[in-house]
N, C-alpha and C positions, 0 to 999 in steps of 0.2 A: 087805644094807643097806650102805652105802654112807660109810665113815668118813673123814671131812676130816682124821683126825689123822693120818693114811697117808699120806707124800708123794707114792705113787703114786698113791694112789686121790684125792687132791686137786688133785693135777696132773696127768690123764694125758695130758695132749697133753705132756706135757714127757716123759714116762718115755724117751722113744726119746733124748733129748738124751746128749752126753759127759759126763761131770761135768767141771767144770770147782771148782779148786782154791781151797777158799776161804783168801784170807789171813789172816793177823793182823794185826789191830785196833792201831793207833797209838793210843799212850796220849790222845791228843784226842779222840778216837769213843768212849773206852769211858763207860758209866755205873751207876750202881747197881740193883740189884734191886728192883722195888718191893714196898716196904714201910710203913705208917706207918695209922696209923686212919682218915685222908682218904680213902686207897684204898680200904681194905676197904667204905667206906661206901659210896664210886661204884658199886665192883664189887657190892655188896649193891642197889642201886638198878636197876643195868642188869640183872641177875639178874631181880630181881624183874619188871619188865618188860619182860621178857623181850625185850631189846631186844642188835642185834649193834652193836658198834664196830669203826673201822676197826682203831682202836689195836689190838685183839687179833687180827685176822687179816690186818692187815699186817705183824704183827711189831714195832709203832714203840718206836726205842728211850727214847721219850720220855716212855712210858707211866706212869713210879712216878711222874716229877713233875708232870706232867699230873694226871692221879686223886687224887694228893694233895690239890689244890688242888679238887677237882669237878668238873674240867673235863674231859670226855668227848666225842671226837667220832662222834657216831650213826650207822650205816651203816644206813640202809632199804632195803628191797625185798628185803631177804634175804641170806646168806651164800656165794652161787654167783654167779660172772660169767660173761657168755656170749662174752668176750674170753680169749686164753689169751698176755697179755704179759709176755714173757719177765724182766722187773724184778722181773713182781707176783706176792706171795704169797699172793692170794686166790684161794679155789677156785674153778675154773674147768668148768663142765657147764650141765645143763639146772636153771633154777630153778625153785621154786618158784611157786606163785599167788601173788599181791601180798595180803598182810592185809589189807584196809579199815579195821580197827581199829588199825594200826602209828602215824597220823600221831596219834590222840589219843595213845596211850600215851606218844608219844615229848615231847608237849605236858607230860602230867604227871611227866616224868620231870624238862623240863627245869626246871617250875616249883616241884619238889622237891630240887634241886640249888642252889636258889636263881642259876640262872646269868643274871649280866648280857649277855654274848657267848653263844653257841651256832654250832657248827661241825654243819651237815649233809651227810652223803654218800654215794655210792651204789654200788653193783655197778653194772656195762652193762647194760642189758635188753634185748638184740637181740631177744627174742621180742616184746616188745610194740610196738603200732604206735606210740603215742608215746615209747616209750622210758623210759617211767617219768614223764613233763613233768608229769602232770597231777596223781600220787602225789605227787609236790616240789612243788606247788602247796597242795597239803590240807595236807601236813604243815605246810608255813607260815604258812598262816591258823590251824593249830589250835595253832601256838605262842602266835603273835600273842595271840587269842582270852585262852590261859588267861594268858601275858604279856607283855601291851602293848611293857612296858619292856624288854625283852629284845632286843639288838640280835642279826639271823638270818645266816648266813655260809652259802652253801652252795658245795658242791665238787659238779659234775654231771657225768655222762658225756657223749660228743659228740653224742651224737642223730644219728649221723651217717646211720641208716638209714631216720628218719623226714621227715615231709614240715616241711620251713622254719618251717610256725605253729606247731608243735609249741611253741619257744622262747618266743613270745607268752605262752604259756600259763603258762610259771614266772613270765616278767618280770613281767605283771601279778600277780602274787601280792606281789613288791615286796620282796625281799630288802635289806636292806643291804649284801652282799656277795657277788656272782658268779662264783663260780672255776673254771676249767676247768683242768688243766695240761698244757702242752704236752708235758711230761717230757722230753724232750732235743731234740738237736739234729736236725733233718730227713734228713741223712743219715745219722743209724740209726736211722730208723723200722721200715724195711724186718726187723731184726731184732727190736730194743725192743721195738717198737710195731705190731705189724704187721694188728692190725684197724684201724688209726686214719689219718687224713692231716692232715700237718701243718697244710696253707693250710686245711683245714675247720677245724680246734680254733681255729686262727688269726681266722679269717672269725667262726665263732659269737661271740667276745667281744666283735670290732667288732660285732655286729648289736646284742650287748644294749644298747652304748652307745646307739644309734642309735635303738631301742626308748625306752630310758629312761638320759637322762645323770644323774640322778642316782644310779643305783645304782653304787659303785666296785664296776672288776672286778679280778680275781685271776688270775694265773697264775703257774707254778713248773717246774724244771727241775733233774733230779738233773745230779751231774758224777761223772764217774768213771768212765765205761762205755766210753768210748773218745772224747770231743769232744775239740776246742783249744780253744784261747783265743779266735782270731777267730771259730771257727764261737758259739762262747757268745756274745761281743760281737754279731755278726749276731743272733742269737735276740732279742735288747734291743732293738735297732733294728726287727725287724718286730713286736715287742708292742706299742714305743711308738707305730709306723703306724696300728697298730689301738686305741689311745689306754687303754690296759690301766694302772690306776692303783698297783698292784701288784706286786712280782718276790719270787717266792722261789726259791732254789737251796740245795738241799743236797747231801749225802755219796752217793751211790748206796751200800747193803747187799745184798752178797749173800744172800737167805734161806736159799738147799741150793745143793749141788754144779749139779742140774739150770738152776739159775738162769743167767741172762746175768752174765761173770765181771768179776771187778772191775778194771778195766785200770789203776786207780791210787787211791790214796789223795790228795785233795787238802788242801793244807796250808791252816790257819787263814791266813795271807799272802795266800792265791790268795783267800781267799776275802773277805778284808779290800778285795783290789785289785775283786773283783767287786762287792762294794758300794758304792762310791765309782764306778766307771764310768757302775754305774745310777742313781745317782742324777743323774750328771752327764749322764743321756742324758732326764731327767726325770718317771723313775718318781716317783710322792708316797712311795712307802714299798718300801726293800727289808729284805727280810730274807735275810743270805746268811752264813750257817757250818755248818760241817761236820755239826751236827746240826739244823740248820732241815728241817721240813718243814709240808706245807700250813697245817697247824692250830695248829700251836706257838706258842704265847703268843700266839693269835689274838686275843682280848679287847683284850689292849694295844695290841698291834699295828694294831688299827683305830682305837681311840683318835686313835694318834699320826697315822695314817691320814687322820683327819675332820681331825684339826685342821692337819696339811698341805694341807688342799683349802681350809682357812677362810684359812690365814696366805694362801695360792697367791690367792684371789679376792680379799681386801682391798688387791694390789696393783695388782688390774686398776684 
């Protein structure tokens, strides 16, 4: 039987890798352990049904203040990816069959959280022909369903294996929030990223626009792994091509030795300068420090979100 708590046996396309050295943490990256009765309560919820988050097997360190608050980001389709990216701390093999029953549970979970935002996301599904499109489609009607009120975020894999409609198939379901993330810069995909292509994750966001402008989309990019400056500025520039409402950038974290190595630590300054760039390249909303990632303070964050599209139209 087969343990994920084993980095071997969670990762084993990675076991043949060097180890590579992991640093110490600048007093700006570090955070506390989670703690507090909020937590316990999420984590007592997600338990109960029996439901995976990304937050715990990606490792985020954003997890105690997250959970505190209720806010949980759901990972469906299961616990195994059928990508083996060298950033990512999700176990990577053959998955599971897709529950049928996962998209209510994850409806009552979120309507027992009392959540006004919800962050959805997923493993790759290379095995299925849609790729998961139409499992991200149920799940969001049967939030919807049980609450209307509940604005939907979801984070999706690139579908890159499946046929074009596939996408149709989320969008009409009608997200408020569409995120893909590019995760870094296109030349290190090759190592990073290397089930993925950049101009496809790229391509998929412009289409949802295309599909439907009303839904804002999302997309994010660690730093750390080895980019510059200009190539990060470039990555702005072909999001906003692709008319991407959205930028997040955060911290790259090592998970294990086996992992792609940390090639720097960037300072809260770089990361001050990279918010201010994107905005001036005319993102509606960046969020960009050292511990930003996809889903972090997602709820506000889209708030401030909607109402830069509202101030942005009453000028037209």
């Amino acid at each position: 039987m087969r343990d994920l708590k084993i980095p071997t046996q969670r990762h084993p396309e990675k076991a043949h890798r060097k180890d590579n050295p992991q640093p110490k943490k600048p007093d700006w990256i570090r955070v506390k352990a989670p703690t507090g009765k909020g937590y316990q309560e999420t984590h007592r919820i997600m338990r109960e049904h029996k439901l995976v988050t990304v937050c715990e097997e990606a490792g985020c360190p954003n997890a105690g203040e997250c959970w505190n608050q209720g806010h949980a980001t759901m990972m469906i389709m299961g616990d195994i990816c059928t990508r083996g990216c060298s950033f990512c701390n999700i176990a990577t093999g053959r998955p599971d069959a897709l529950d049928v029953f996962e998209p209510g549970r994850v409806a009552d979970a979120v309507q027992k959280l009392g959540l006004n935002h919800v962050v959805i996301t997923s493993v790759d599904r290379d095995d299925l022909d849609d790729g998961g499109a139409e499992h991200f489609a149920q799940t969001i009607r049967a939030i919807r369903h049980r609450s209307p009120a509940t604005t939907i975020e979801i984070l999706t894999p690139d579908f890159l294996k499946c046929a074009p409609s596939v996408l149709e198939t989320v969008v009409a379901a009608k997200p408020d929030v569409f995120n893909h993330n590019l995760e870094t810069v296109p030349g290190l995909y090759p190592d990073v990223r290397p089930g993925a292509r950049y101009f496809h994750s790229l391509r998929l966001l412009q289409r949802v626009k295309e599909l439907d402008p009303s839904i804002f989309t999302k997309s994010g990019i660690m730093v750390g792994l080895g980019e510059d400056r200009a190539q990060v500025l470039q990555v702005m520039d072909d999001m906003r091509a692709a008319e991407i409402d959205f930028l997040t950038i955060g911290q790259y974290l090592q998970p294990t030795p086996k992992h792609h190595a940390v090639d720097r630590f960037v300072t809260p300054d770089e990361f001050a300068q990279y918010e201010k760039s994107a905005f001036g390249k005319g993102f509606l909303m960046v969020s960009a420090t050292p511990l930003t990632r996809s889903s972090y303070h997602a709820g506000d964050d889209f708030a401030r979100l909607r109402s830069a599209r509202e101030a942005k139209l009453a000028q037209v």
